[in-house]
C-alpha positions as CSV (number, residue, x, y, z in Angstrom):
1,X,-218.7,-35.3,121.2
2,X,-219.1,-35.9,117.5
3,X,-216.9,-34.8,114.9
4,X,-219.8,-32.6,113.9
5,X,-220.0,-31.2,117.5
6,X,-216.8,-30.7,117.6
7,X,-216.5,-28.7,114.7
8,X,-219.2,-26.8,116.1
9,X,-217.8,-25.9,119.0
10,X,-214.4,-24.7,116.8
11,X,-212.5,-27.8,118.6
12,X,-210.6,-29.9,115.8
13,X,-212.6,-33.3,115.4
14,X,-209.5,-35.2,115.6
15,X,-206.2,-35.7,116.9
16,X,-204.2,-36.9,113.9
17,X,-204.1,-34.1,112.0
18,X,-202.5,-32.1,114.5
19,X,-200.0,-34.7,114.9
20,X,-199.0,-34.9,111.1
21,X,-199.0,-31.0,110.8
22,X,-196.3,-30.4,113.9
23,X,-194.7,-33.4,112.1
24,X,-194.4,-31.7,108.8
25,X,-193.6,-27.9,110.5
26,X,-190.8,-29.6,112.3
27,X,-189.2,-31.0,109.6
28,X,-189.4,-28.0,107.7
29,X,-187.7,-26.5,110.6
30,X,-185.2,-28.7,110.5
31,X,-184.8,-28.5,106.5
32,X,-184.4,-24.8,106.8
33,X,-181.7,-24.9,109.6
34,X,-179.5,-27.6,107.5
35,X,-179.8,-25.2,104.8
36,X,-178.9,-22.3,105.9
37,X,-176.1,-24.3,107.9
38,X,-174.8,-25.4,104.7
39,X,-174.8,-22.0,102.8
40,X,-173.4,-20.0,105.9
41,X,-170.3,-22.3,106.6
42,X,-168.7,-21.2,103.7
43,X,-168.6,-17.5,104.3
44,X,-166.7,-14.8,105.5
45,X,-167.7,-14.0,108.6
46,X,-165.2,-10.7,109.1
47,X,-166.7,-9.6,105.3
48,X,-170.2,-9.7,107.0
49,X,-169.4,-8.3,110.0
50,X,-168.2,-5.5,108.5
51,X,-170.6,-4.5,106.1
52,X,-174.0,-5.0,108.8
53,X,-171.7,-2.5,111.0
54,X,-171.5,-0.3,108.2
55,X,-175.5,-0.7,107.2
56,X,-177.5,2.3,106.4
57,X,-181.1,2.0,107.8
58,X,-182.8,4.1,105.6
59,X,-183.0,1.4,102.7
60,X,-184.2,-1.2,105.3
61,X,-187.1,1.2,106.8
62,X,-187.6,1.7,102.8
63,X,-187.7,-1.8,102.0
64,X,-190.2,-2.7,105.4
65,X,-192.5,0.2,103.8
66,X,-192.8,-1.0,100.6
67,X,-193.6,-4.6,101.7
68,X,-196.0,-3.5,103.8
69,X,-197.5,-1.2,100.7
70,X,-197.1,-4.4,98.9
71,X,-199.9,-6.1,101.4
72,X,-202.2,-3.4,100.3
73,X,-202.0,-4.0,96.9
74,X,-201.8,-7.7,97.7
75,X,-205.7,-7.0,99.0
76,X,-206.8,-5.2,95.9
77,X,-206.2,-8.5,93.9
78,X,-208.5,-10.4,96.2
79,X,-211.2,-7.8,96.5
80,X,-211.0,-7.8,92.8
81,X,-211.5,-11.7,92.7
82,X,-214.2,-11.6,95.2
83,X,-216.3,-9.0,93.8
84,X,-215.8,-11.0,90.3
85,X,-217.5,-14.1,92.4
86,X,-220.2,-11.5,93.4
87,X,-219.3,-10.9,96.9
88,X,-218.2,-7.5,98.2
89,X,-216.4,-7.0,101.3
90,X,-214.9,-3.6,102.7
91,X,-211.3,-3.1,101.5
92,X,-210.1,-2.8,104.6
93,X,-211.7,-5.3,106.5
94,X,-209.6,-7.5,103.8
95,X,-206.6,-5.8,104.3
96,X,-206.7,-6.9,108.1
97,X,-206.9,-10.4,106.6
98,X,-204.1,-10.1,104.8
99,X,-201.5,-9.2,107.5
100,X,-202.8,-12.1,109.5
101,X,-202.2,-14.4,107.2
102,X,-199.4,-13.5,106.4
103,X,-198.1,-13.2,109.7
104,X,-199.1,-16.5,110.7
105,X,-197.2,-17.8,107.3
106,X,-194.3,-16.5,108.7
107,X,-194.0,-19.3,111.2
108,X,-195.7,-21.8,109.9
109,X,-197.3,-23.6,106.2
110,X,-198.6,-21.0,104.1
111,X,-201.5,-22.9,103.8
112,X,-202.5,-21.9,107.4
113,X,-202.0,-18.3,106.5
114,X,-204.4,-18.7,103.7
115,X,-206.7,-20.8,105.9
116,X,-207.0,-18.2,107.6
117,X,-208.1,-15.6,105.4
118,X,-210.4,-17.6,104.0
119,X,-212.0,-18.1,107.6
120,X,-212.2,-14.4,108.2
121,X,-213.7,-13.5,105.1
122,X,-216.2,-16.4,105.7
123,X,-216.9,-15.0,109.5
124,X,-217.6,-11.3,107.4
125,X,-220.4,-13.2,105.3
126,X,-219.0,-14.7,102.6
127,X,-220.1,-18.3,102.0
128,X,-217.0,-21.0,102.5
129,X,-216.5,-22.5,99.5
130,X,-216.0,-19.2,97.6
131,X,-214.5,-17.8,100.5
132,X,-211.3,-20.7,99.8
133,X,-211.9,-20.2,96.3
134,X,-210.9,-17.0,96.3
135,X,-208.1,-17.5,98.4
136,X,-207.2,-20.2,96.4
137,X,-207.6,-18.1,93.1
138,X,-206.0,-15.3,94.3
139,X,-202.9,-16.9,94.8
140,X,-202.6,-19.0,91.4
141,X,-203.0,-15.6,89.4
142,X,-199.8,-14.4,91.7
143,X,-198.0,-17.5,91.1
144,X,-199.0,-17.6,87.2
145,X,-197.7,-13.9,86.8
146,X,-194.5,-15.2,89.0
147,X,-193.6,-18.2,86.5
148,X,-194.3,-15.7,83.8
149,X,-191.8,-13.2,85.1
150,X,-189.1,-16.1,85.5
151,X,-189.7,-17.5,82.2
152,X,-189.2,-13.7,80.9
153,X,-185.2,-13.8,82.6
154,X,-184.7,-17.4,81.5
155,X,-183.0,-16.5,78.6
156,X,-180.2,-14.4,80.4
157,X,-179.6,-16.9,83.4
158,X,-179.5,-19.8,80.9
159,X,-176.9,-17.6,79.0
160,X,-174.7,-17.2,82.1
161,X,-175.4,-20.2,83.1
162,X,-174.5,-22.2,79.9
163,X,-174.4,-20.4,76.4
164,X,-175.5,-23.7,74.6
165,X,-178.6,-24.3,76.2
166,X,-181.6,-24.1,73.9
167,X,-183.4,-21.2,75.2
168,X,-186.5,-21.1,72.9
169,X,-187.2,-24.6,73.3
170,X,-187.5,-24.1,77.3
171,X,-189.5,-20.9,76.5
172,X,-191.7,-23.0,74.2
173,X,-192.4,-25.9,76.9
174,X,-193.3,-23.3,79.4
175,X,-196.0,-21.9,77.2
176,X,-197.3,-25.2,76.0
177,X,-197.7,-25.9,79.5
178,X,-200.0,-22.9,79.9
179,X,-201.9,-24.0,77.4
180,X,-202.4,-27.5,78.2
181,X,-203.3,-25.7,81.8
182,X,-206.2,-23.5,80.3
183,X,-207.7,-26.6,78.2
184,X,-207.2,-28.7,81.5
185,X,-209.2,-25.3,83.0
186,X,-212.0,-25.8,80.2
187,X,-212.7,-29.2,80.7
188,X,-212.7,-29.7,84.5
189,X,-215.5,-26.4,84.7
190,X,-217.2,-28.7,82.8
191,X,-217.2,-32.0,83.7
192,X,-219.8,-33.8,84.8
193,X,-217.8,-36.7,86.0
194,X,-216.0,-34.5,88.6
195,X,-219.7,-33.3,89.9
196,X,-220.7,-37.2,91.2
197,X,-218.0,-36.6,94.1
198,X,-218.0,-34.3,96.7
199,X,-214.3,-32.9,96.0
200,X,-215.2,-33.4,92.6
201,X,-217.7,-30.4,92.8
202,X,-215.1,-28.4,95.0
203,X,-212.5,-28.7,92.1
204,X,-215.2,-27.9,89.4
205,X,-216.4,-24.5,91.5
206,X,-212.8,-23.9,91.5
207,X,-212.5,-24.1,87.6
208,X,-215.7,-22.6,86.2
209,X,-214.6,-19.7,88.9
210,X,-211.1,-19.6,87.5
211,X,-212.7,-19.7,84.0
212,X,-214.8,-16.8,84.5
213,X,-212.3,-14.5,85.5
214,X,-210.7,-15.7,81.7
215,X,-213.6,-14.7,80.3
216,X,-213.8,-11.3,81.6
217,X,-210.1,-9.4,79.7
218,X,-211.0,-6.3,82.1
219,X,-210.9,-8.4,85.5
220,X,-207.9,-10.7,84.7
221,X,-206.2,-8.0,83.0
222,X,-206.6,-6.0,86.4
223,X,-205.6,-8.7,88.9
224,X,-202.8,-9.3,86.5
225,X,-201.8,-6.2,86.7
226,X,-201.9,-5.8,90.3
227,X,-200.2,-8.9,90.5
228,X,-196.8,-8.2,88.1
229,X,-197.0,-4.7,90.9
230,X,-196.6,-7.1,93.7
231,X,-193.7,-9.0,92.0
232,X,-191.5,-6.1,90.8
233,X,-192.0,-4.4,94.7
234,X,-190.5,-8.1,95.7
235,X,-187.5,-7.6,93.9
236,X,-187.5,-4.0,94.5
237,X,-186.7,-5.5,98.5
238,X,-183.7,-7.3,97.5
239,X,-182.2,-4.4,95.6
240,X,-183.2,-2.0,98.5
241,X,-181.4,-4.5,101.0
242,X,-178.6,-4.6,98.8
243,X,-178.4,-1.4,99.0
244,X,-178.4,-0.8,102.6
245,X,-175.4,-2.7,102.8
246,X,-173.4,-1.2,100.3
247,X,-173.8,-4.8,97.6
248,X,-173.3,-3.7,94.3
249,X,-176.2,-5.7,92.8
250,X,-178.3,-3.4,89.3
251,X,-181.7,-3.7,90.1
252,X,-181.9,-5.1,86.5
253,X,-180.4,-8.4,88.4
254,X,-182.6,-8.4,90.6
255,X,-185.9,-8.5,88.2
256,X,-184.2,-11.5,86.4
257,X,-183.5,-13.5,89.4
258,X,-185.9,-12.6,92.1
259,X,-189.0,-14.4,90.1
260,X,-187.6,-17.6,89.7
261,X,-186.0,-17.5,93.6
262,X,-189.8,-16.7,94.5
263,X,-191.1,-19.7,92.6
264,X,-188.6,-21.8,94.6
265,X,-189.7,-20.1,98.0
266,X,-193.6,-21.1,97.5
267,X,-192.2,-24.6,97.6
268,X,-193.6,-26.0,101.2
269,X,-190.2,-27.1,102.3
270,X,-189.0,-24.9,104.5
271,X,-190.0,-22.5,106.9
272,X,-191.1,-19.1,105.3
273,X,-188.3,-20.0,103.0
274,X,-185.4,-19.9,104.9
275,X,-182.7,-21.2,103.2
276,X,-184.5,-22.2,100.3
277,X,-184.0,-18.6,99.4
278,X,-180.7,-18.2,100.1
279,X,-179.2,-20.9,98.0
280,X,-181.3,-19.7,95.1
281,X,-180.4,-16.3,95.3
282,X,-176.5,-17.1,95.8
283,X,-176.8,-19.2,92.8
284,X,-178.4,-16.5,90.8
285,X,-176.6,-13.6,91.8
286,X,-173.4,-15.8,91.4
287,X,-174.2,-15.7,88.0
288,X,-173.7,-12.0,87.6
289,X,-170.7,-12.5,89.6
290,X,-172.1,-11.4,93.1
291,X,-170.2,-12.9,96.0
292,X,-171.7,-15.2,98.1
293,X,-171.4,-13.2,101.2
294,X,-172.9,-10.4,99.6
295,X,-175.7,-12.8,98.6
296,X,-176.6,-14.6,101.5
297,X,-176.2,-11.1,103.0
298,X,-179.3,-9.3,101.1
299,X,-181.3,-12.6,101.4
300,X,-180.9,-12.5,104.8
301,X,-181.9,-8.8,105.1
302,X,-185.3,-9.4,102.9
303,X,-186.0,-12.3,105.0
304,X,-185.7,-10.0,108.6
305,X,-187.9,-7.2,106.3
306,X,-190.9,-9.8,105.7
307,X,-190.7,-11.1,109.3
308,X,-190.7,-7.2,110.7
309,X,-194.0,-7.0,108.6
310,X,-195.4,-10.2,109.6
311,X,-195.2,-9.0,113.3
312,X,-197.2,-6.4,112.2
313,X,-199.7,-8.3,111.0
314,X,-199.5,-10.2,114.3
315,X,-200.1,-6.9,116.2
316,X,-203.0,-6.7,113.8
317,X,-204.1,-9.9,114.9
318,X,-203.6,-9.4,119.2
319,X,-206.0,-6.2,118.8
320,X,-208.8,-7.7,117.6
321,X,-211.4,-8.5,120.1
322,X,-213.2,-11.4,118.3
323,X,-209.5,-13.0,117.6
324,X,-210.0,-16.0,120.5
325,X,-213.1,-17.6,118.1
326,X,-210.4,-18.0,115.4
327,X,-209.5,-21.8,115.1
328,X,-207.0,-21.8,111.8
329,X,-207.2,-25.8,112.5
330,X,-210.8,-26.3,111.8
331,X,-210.5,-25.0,108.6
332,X,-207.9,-25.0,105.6
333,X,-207.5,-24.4,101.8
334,X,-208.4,-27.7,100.8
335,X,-211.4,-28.1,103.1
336,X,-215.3,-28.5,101.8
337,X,-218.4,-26.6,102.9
338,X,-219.8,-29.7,104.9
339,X,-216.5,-30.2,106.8
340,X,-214.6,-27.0,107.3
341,X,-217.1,-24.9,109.3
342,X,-220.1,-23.9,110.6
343,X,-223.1,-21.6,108.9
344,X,-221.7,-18.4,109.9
345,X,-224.5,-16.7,112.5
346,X,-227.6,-15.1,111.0
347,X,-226.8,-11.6,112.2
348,X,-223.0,-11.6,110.1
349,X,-223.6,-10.5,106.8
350,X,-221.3,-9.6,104.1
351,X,-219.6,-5.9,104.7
352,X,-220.5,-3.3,102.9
Protein backbone atom coordinates (compact mmCIF):
# COMPACT_ATOMS: atom_id res chain seq x y z
CA UNK A 1 0.00 0.00 0.00
CA UNK A 2 1.17 3.57 -0.73
CA UNK A 3 1.33 6.36 1.48
CA UNK A 4 -1.41 7.78 -0.73
CA UNK A 5 -3.49 4.54 -0.30
CA UNK A 6 -2.97 4.50 2.92
CA UNK A 7 -4.18 7.82 3.68
CA UNK A 8 -7.05 6.76 1.66
CA UNK A 9 -8.06 4.11 3.52
CA UNK A 10 -7.70 6.60 6.93
CA UNK A 11 -4.66 4.13 7.95
CA UNK A 12 -1.52 6.48 9.00
CA UNK A 13 1.13 6.09 6.05
CA UNK A 14 3.76 5.57 8.42
CA UNK A 15 4.96 4.17 11.53
CA UNK A 16 7.31 6.91 12.90
CA UNK A 17 5.07 9.26 13.69
CA UNK A 18 3.17 7.31 15.97
CA UNK A 19 6.30 6.38 17.60
CA UNK A 20 7.51 10.06 18.28
CA UNK A 21 3.96 11.14 19.43
CA UNK A 22 3.58 8.21 22.35
CA UNK A 23 7.23 9.32 22.89
CA UNK A 24 6.39 12.95 23.51
CA UNK A 25 2.75 12.10 25.47
CA UNK A 26 4.84 9.98 27.74
CA UNK A 27 7.13 12.32 28.73
CA UNK A 28 4.60 14.84 29.22
CA UNK A 29 3.22 12.30 31.46
CA UNK A 30 5.96 11.94 33.20
CA UNK A 31 6.68 15.84 33.45
CA UNK A 32 3.37 16.37 34.86
CA UNK A 33 3.66 13.57 37.62
CA UNK A 34 7.26 15.05 38.79
CA UNK A 35 5.53 18.19 39.07
CA UNK A 36 2.80 17.74 40.87
CA UNK A 37 5.12 15.40 43.08
CA UNK A 38 7.13 18.27 43.78
CA UNK A 39 4.36 20.83 44.67
CA UNK A 40 2.34 18.20 46.76
CA UNK A 41 5.28 17.08 49.12
CA UNK A 42 5.24 20.15 50.75
CA UNK A 43 1.68 20.29 51.96
CA UNK A 44 -0.42 19.65 54.69
CA UNK A 45 -2.09 16.81 54.16
CA UNK A 46 -4.54 16.97 57.46
CA UNK A 47 -5.29 20.92 56.16
CA UNK A 48 -6.59 19.23 52.85
CA UNK A 49 -8.23 16.63 54.26
CA UNK A 50 -10.18 18.68 56.10
CA UNK A 51 -11.37 21.26 53.95
CA UNK A 52 -12.39 18.45 50.77
CA UNK A 53 -14.50 16.82 53.83
CA UNK A 54 -15.94 20.06 54.46
CA UNK A 55 -16.53 20.98 50.50
CA UNK A 56 -19.81 22.37 49.40
CA UNK A 57 -20.85 20.94 45.97
CA UNK A 58 -22.95 23.50 44.78
CA UNK A 59 -19.88 25.79 43.70
CA UNK A 60 -18.37 22.66 41.90
CA UNK A 61 -21.80 21.70 39.98
CA UNK A 62 -21.62 25.75 39.34
CA UNK A 63 -18.21 25.83 38.21
CA UNK A 64 -18.72 22.25 35.78
CA UNK A 65 -21.82 24.41 34.34
CA UNK A 66 -20.14 27.33 33.47
CA UNK A 67 -17.33 25.52 31.71
CA UNK A 68 -19.40 23.62 29.90
CA UNK A 69 -21.42 27.16 28.92
CA UNK A 70 -17.94 28.30 28.28
CA UNK A 71 -17.69 25.50 25.25
CA UNK A 72 -20.71 27.10 23.84
CA UNK A 73 -19.40 30.27 23.57
CA UNK A 74 -16.01 28.79 22.74
CA UNK A 75 -18.10 27.60 19.29
CA UNK A 76 -19.50 31.06 18.62
CA UNK A 77 -15.87 32.34 18.03
CA UNK A 78 -15.22 29.62 15.51
CA UNK A 79 -18.51 29.86 13.70
CA UNK A 80 -17.68 33.56 13.64
CA UNK A 81 -14.29 32.80 12.00
CA UNK A 82 -15.61 30.34 9.56
CA UNK A 83 -18.40 32.29 8.24
CA UNK A 84 -15.69 35.35 7.93
CA UNK A 85 -13.75 32.66 5.59
CA UNK A 86 -17.14 32.14 3.76
CA UNK A 87 -18.10 28.89 5.08
CA UNK A 88 -21.23 28.26 7.15
CA UNK A 89 -21.72 25.40 9.27
CA UNK A 90 -24.77 24.70 11.73
CA UNK A 91 -23.92 25.99 15.28
CA UNK A 92 -24.46 23.05 16.67
CA UNK A 93 -22.99 20.65 14.56
CA UNK A 94 -19.78 22.86 15.70
CA UNK A 95 -20.56 22.71 19.15
CA UNK A 96 -20.33 18.74 18.99
CA UNK A 97 -16.86 19.50 17.64
CA UNK A 98 -15.91 21.36 20.25
CA UNK A 99 -16.49 18.89 23.23
CA UNK A 100 -14.60 16.30 21.23
CA UNK A 101 -11.78 18.08 20.98
CA UNK A 102 -11.62 19.07 23.92
CA UNK A 103 -12.16 15.90 25.36
CA UNK A 104 -9.57 14.23 23.53
CA UNK A 105 -7.18 17.28 24.76
CA UNK A 106 -7.79 16.20 27.97
CA UNK A 107 -5.58 13.12 27.69
CA UNK A 108 -3.50 13.95 25.18
CA UNK A 109 -1.56 17.12 22.95
CA UNK A 110 -3.96 19.74 22.36
CA UNK A 111 -3.01 19.62 18.95
CA UNK A 112 -4.90 16.31 18.52
CA UNK A 113 -7.94 17.92 19.95
CA UNK A 114 -7.78 20.60 17.45
CA UNK A 115 -6.86 18.05 14.74
CA UNK A 116 -9.76 16.93 15.31
CA UNK A 117 -12.10 19.62 14.89
CA UNK A 118 -10.61 20.56 12.03
CA UNK A 119 -11.39 16.93 10.58
CA UNK A 120 -14.97 17.10 11.55
CA UNK A 121 -15.68 20.31 10.20
CA UNK A 122 -13.77 19.15 7.00
CA UNK A 123 -16.14 15.69 6.91
CA UNK A 124 -19.31 18.53 7.24
CA UNK A 125 -17.98 20.19 3.83
CA UNK A 126 -15.63 22.50 4.55
CA UNK A 127 -12.49 22.33 2.49
CA UNK A 128 -9.17 21.34 4.63
CA UNK A 129 -7.00 23.95 4.53
CA UNK A 130 -9.57 26.50 5.79
CA UNK A 131 -10.99 23.89 7.85
CA UNK A 132 -7.14 24.02 9.95
CA UNK A 133 -7.08 27.57 9.36
CA UNK A 134 -9.84 28.18 11.21
CA UNK A 135 -8.94 26.04 13.94
CA UNK A 136 -5.71 27.42 13.86
CA UNK A 137 -7.21 31.08 13.92
CA UNK A 138 -9.58 30.52 16.32
CA UNK A 139 -7.19 29.68 18.81
CA UNK A 140 -4.45 32.57 18.30
CA UNK A 141 -7.44 35.23 18.76
CA UNK A 142 -7.95 33.27 22.32
CA UNK A 143 -4.48 33.19 23.05
CA UNK A 144 -3.89 37.04 21.89
CA UNK A 145 -6.84 38.18 24.15
CA UNK A 146 -5.12 35.73 26.93
CA UNK A 147 -1.61 37.54 26.81
CA UNK A 148 -3.62 40.73 26.66
CA UNK A 149 -5.42 39.95 29.88
CA UNK A 150 -2.02 38.96 31.60
CA UNK A 151 -0.27 41.89 30.43
CA UNK A 152 -3.38 44.00 31.92
CA UNK A 153 -2.39 42.30 35.81
CA UNK A 154 1.36 42.57 35.23
CA UNK A 155 1.60 45.68 36.92
CA UNK A 156 0.05 44.32 40.30
CA UNK A 157 2.01 40.89 40.35
CA UNK A 158 5.19 42.67 39.42
CA UNK A 159 4.30 45.03 42.46
CA UNK A 160 4.07 42.09 44.81
CA UNK A 161 6.38 40.51 43.37
CA UNK A 162 9.22 43.14 43.45
CA UNK A 163 8.19 46.97 43.82
CA UNK A 164 11.33 48.02 41.67
CA UNK A 165 10.64 46.42 38.66
CA UNK A 166 10.01 48.72 35.74
CA UNK A 167 6.53 48.03 34.91
CA UNK A 168 5.95 50.26 31.89
CA UNK A 169 8.96 49.12 30.22
CA UNK A 170 7.59 45.32 30.34
CA UNK A 171 4.15 46.78 29.32
CA UNK A 172 5.92 48.56 26.43
CA UNK A 173 7.87 45.35 25.13
CA UNK A 174 4.66 43.42 25.16
CA UNK A 175 2.97 45.86 22.84
CA UNK A 176 5.96 46.41 20.59
CA UNK A 177 5.73 42.77 20.23
CA UNK A 178 2.20 43.04 18.86
CA UNK A 179 3.14 45.25 16.58
CA UNK A 180 6.12 43.78 15.15
CA UNK A 181 3.42 40.59 15.04
CA UNK A 182 0.86 42.50 12.85
CA UNK A 183 3.69 43.94 10.38
CA UNK A 184 5.16 40.21 10.44
CA UNK A 185 1.08 39.47 9.58
CA UNK A 186 1.26 42.11 6.65
CA UNK A 187 4.14 40.97 4.97
CA UNK A 188 3.83 37.12 5.08
CA UNK A 189 -0.10 37.56 3.42
CA UNK A 190 1.91 38.94 0.92
CA UNK A 191 4.76 37.38 0.11
CA UNK A 192 5.52 35.98 -2.85
CA UNK A 193 8.58 34.20 -1.76
CA UNK A 194 6.49 32.07 0.81
CA UNK A 195 4.04 31.08 -2.27
CA UNK A 196 7.09 29.01 -4.28
CA UNK A 197 6.78 26.26 -1.38
CA UNK A 198 4.15 24.26 -0.52
CA UNK A 199 4.10 25.16 3.31
CA UNK A 200 4.91 28.42 2.12
CA UNK A 201 1.35 28.86 0.60
CA UNK A 202 -0.18 27.14 3.87
CA UNK A 203 1.48 29.85 6.01
CA UNK A 204 0.43 32.65 3.51
CA UNK A 205 -3.46 31.38 3.52
CA UNK A 206 -2.97 31.49 7.15
CA UNK A 207 -1.98 35.23 7.09
CA UNK A 208 -4.07 36.97 4.36
CA UNK A 209 -6.97 34.85 6.51
CA UNK A 210 -5.75 36.25 9.74
CA UNK A 211 -5.34 39.70 7.99
CA UNK A 212 -8.86 39.80 6.87
CA UNK A 213 -10.48 39.26 9.99
CA UNK A 214 -8.10 42.71 10.93
CA UNK A 215 -9.57 44.34 8.31
CA UNK A 216 -13.13 43.79 9.24
CA UNK A 217 -13.39 45.98 13.17
CA UNK A 218 -17.04 44.32 13.39
CA UNK A 219 -15.71 40.56 13.08
CA UNK A 220 -12.49 40.83 15.19
CA UNK A 221 -14.18 43.11 17.49
CA UNK A 222 -16.80 40.12 17.95
CA UNK A 223 -14.47 37.19 18.24
CA UNK A 224 -12.64 39.39 20.65
CA UNK A 225 -15.32 39.80 22.51
CA UNK A 226 -16.40 36.41 22.77
CA UNK A 227 -13.02 35.54 23.49
CA UNK A 228 -12.16 38.02 26.80
CA UNK A 229 -16.09 36.02 27.80
CA UNK A 230 -14.27 32.85 27.65
CA UNK A 231 -11.23 34.12 29.69
CA UNK A 232 -13.09 35.90 32.64
CA UNK A 233 -15.62 32.41 32.86
CA UNK A 234 -11.88 30.68 33.26
CA UNK A 235 -11.04 32.54 36.20
CA UNK A 236 -14.61 32.71 37.26
CA UNK A 237 -13.73 28.49 37.87
CA UNK A 238 -10.98 29.03 40.11
CA UNK A 239 -12.86 31.54 42.26
CA UNK A 240 -15.98 29.21 42.24
CA UNK A 241 -13.57 26.21 43.37
CA UNK A 242 -12.20 28.35 45.87
CA UNK A 243 -15.17 28.86 46.97
CA UNK A 244 -16.42 25.37 47.41
CA UNK A 245 -13.84 24.80 49.72
CA UNK A 246 -14.14 27.64 51.93
CA UNK A 247 -10.31 29.50 50.29
CA UNK A 248 -10.61 32.90 50.94
CA UNK A 249 -9.23 34.03 47.48
CA UNK A 250 -11.35 37.94 45.88
CA UNK A 251 -12.29 37.02 42.58
CA UNK A 252 -10.31 40.27 41.81
CA UNK A 253 -7.12 37.75 42.35
CA UNK A 254 -8.28 35.56 40.43
CA UNK A 255 -8.68 37.91 37.12
CA UNK A 256 -4.98 39.07 37.68
CA UNK A 257 -3.53 35.75 37.98
CA UNK A 258 -5.58 33.25 36.08
CA UNK A 259 -4.45 34.80 32.55
CA UNK A 260 -0.92 34.56 32.93
CA UNK A 261 -1.38 30.76 34.69
CA UNK A 262 -3.42 30.09 31.34
CA UNK A 263 -0.63 31.23 29.12
CA UNK A 264 1.72 28.92 30.97
CA UNK A 265 -0.90 25.91 30.67
CA UNK A 266 -1.06 26.16 26.69
CA UNK A 267 2.68 25.37 26.96
CA UNK A 268 2.80 21.59 25.48
CA UNK A 269 4.62 20.30 28.38
CA UNK A 270 2.51 18.52 30.29
CA UNK A 271 -0.52 16.66 30.22
CA UNK A 272 -3.69 19.02 30.07
CA UNK A 273 -1.57 21.07 32.40
CA UNK A 274 -1.13 19.24 35.24
CA UNK A 275 1.16 20.56 37.37
CA UNK A 276 2.21 23.25 35.18
CA UNK A 277 -0.84 24.88 36.65
CA UNK A 278 -0.44 24.29 39.95
CA UNK A 279 2.96 25.79 40.48
CA UNK A 280 1.85 28.83 38.66
CA UNK A 281 -1.16 29.30 40.52
CA UNK A 282 0.67 28.72 44.07
CA UNK A 283 3.11 31.20 42.89
CA UNK A 284 0.49 33.71 42.03
CA UNK A 285 -1.88 33.31 44.70
CA UNK A 286 1.26 33.23 47.11
CA UNK A 287 1.64 36.66 46.12
CA UNK A 288 -1.59 37.79 47.67
CA UNK A 289 -0.68 35.75 50.55
CA UNK A 290 -2.83 32.55 49.67
CA UNK A 291 -1.34 29.41 51.27
CA UNK A 292 -0.13 26.89 49.27
CA UNK A 293 -2.54 24.25 50.33
CA UNK A 294 -5.22 26.37 49.65
CA UNK A 295 -3.61 26.87 46.16
CA UNK A 296 -2.85 23.64 44.98
CA UNK A 297 -6.25 22.86 46.52
CA UNK A 298 -8.47 25.07 43.95
CA UNK A 299 -6.08 24.12 41.09
CA UNK A 300 -6.73 20.83 41.74
CA UNK A 301 -10.54 21.33 41.85
CA UNK A 302 -10.50 23.37 38.31
CA UNK A 303 -8.46 20.66 36.93
CA UNK A 304 -11.26 17.65 38.17
CA UNK A 305 -14.07 20.50 36.65
CA UNK A 306 -12.38 20.50 33.07
CA UNK A 307 -11.83 16.72 33.05
CA UNK A 308 -15.74 16.16 34.24
CA UNK A 309 -16.54 18.21 31.07
CA UNK A 310 -14.18 16.58 28.91
CA UNK A 311 -15.96 13.25 29.69
CA UNK A 312 -18.76 14.89 28.44
CA UNK A 313 -17.49 15.65 25.42
CA UNK A 314 -16.31 12.00 25.22
CA UNK A 315 -19.96 10.84 25.75
CA UNK A 316 -20.51 13.21 22.94
CA UNK A 317 -18.06 11.44 20.94
CA UNK A 318 -19.21 7.38 21.82
CA UNK A 319 -22.90 8.39 20.53
CA UNK A 320 -22.11 9.35 17.31
CA UNK A 321 -22.63 6.72 14.76
CA UNK A 322 -20.09 7.84 12.06
CA UNK A 323 -17.31 8.20 15.05
CA UNK A 324 -15.22 4.75 13.93
CA UNK A 325 -14.21 6.74 10.34
CA UNK A 326 -12.54 9.29 12.63
CA UNK A 327 -8.64 8.81 12.37
CA UNK A 328 -7.23 12.07 14.50
CA UNK A 329 -3.72 10.53 13.26
CA UNK A 330 -4.13 11.13 9.57
CA UNK A 331 -4.69 14.54 10.04
CA UNK A 332 -3.27 17.43 12.30
CA UNK A 333 -3.00 21.26 12.67
CA UNK A 334 0.02 21.58 10.77
CA UNK A 335 -0.98 19.25 7.91
CA UNK A 336 -1.45 20.42 4.05
CA UNK A 337 -4.41 19.71 1.71
CA UNK A 338 -2.38 17.12 -0.44
CA UNK A 339 -1.28 15.25 2.71
CA UNK A 340 -3.76 15.39 5.50
CA UNK A 341 -6.83 13.81 3.87
CA UNK A 342 -8.98 12.80 1.36
CA UNK A 343 -11.65 14.96 -0.91
CA UNK A 344 -14.46 14.65 1.41
CA UNK A 345 -17.39 12.46 -0.60
CA UNK A 346 -19.47 14.16 -3.20
CA UNK A 347 -22.75 13.76 -1.33
CA UNK A 348 -21.15 15.78 2.18
CA UNK A 349 -21.79 19.31 1.66
CA UNK A 350 -21.33 22.08 4.02
CA UNK A 351 -24.42 22.26 6.77
CA UNK A 352 -26.80 24.56 6.55
Amino acid sequence: MTPSEAQREGVPASGGSNVKTRVLLALKFVASFVLMWVILRHLDFDQLRRQIAAASALPLIGAVALCAASLWVVTLRWQIILRHAGHEVRYLRLVNHVFVGYFLSQAMPSTVGDGVRAWLVYRDGVPLAPAIRSVFIERLVGLGVLVLLAAAGFPWLLREAAGNVNIWLIEGGIAVMFVIGVVVLWAMQRSVWLGRFRVGRELVGLAADLWSLLRHPGALVLVCLVSLIVQVAGCALIWLAALSVGADIPFVQTLIVMPGVMVLIGLPISIAGWGVREGAVVFGLGLFGVSATDAVLVSVLFGLVTLVVGLIGGAVWLIQRDRIALHPSSVGVDATVEEAAPAPPPSQKSAT
